[in-house]
C-alpha positions in Angstrom: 88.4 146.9 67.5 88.2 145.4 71.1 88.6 141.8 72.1 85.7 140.4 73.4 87.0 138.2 76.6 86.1 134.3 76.6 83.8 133.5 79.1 85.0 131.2 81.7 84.9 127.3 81.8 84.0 126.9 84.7 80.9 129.5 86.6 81.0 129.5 90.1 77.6 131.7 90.0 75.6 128.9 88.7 75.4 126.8 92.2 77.0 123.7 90.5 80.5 122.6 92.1 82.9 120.7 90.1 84.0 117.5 90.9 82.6 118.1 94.6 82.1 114.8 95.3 85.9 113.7 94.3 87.3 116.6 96.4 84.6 115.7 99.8 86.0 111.7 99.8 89.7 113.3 100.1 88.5 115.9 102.5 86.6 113.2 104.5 90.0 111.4 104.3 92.5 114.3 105.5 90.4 115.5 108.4 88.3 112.6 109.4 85.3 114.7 109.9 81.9 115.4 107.9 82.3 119.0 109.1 85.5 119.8 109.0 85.4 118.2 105.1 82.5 120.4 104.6 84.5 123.3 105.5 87.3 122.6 103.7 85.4 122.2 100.3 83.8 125.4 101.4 87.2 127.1 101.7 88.6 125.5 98.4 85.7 126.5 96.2 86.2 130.0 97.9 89.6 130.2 97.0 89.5 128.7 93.3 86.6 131.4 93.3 89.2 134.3 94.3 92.1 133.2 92.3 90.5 132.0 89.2 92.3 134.4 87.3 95.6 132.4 87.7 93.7 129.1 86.5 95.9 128.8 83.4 93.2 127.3 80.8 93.5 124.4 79.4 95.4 122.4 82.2 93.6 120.2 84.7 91.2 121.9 86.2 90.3 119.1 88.7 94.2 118.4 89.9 94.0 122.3 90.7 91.2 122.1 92.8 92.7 119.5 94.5 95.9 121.1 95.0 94.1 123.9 96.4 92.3 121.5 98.9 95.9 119.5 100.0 97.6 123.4 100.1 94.4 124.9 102.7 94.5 121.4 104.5 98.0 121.7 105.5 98.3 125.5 106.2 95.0 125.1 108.7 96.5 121.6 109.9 100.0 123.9 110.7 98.0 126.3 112.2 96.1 124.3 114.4 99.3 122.6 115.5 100.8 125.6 117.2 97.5 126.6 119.1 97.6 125.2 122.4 94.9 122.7 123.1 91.5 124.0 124.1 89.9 121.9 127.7 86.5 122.3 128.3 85.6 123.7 131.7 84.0 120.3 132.8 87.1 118.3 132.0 88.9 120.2 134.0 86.7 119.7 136.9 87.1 115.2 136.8 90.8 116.8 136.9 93.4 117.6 134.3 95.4 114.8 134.7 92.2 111.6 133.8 91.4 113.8 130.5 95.1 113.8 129.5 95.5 110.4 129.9 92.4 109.6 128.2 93.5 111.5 125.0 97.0 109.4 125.3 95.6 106.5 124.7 93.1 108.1 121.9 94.8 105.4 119.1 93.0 107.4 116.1 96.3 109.8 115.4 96.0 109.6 111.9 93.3 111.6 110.3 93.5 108.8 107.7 92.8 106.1 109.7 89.0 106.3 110.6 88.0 107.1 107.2 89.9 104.6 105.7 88.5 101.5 108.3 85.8 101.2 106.1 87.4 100.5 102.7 89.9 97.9 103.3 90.7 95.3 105.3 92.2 95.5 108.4 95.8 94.9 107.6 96.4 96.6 103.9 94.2 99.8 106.3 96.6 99.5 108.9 99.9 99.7 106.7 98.9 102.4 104.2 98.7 104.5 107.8 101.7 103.7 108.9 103.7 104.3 105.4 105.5 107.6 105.2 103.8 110.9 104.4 105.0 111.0 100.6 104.9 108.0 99.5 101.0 107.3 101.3 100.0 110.8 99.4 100.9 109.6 96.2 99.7 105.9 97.0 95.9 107.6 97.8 95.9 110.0 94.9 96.9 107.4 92.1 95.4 104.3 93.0 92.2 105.4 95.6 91.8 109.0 93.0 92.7 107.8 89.9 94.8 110.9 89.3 97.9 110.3 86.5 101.4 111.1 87.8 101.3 114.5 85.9 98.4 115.5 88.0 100.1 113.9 90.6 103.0 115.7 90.3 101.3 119.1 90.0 99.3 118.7 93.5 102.1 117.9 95.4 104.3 120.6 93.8 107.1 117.3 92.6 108.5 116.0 89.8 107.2 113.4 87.5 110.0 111.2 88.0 109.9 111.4 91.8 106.1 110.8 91.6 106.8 107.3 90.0 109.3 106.6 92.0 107.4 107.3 95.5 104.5 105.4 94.2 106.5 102.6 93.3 108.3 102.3 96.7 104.6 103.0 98.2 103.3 100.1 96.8 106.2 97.8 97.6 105.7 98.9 101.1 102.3 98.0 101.4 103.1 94.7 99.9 
């Protein structure tokens, strides 16, 4: 007698994306752009579409999407970091030296600071940018996501315990 397999929970065929709209607000968040947001949903669903087969069923289907998204963001923000920057032909006619100085004093380092403007106010915006990597990750994902620390905890590849603890010293920070 042969085992019939179970179909799968989730059917990427179908045209309907899960929780799209949760993972495109922390796209738009990480990269700052519409585009770039679309893209990286694009390349998450493609991925979760490849490895679906180490989906272990029954977990959190949603908090591994979204470690999928955090995991392609960073390896493509990596990546981008060690490619030298690209100059348009017509900056480099005003002169190399105006459009370098120009993107000095571009204030907008953070890709989480022009998406955030609009949420908060000026101040509580301004602080969650500055906290430290960690401790903002977790802040975001538990109190702007609504994810619980054991979701938490499995998209940032962390303990529980160290999860609680960075969101506790998060919070303290921003107060």
């Amino acid at each position: 007698m042969t085992q019939v397999a179970e179909p799968r929970k989730w059917d990427f065929t179908s045209g309907t994306l899960p929780y799209r709209d949760q993972l495109f607000k922390s796209a738009l968040r990480m990269t700052r752009s519409v585009e770039d947001a679309e893209d990286l949903i694009q390349e998450t669903y493609l991925k979760a579409f490849k490895y679906y087969e180490r989906f272990a069923e029954g977990t959190n289907f949603k908090a591994w999407l979204f470690k999928i998204m955090k995991n392609t963001f960073i390896n493509s923000y990596r990546k981008k970091k060690l490619q030298p920057p690209k100059v348009d032909f017509d900056d480099v006619q005003e002169g190399l030296e105006e459009t370098l100085m120009d993107k000095a004093k571009d204030p907008t380092t953070d890709p989480l600071a022009g998406v955030l403007s609009g949420e908060m106010d000026h101040e509580v915006r301004q602080t969650l940018v500055e906290l430290p990597h960690d401790y903002k990750m977790v802040v975001l994902l538990a109190d702007l996501e609504g994810f619980s620390y054991k979701d938490i905890a499995d998209i940032l590849e962390v303990p529980v315990g160290t999860v609680m603890s960075r969101l506790y010293r998060g919070r303290r920070m921003l107060e």
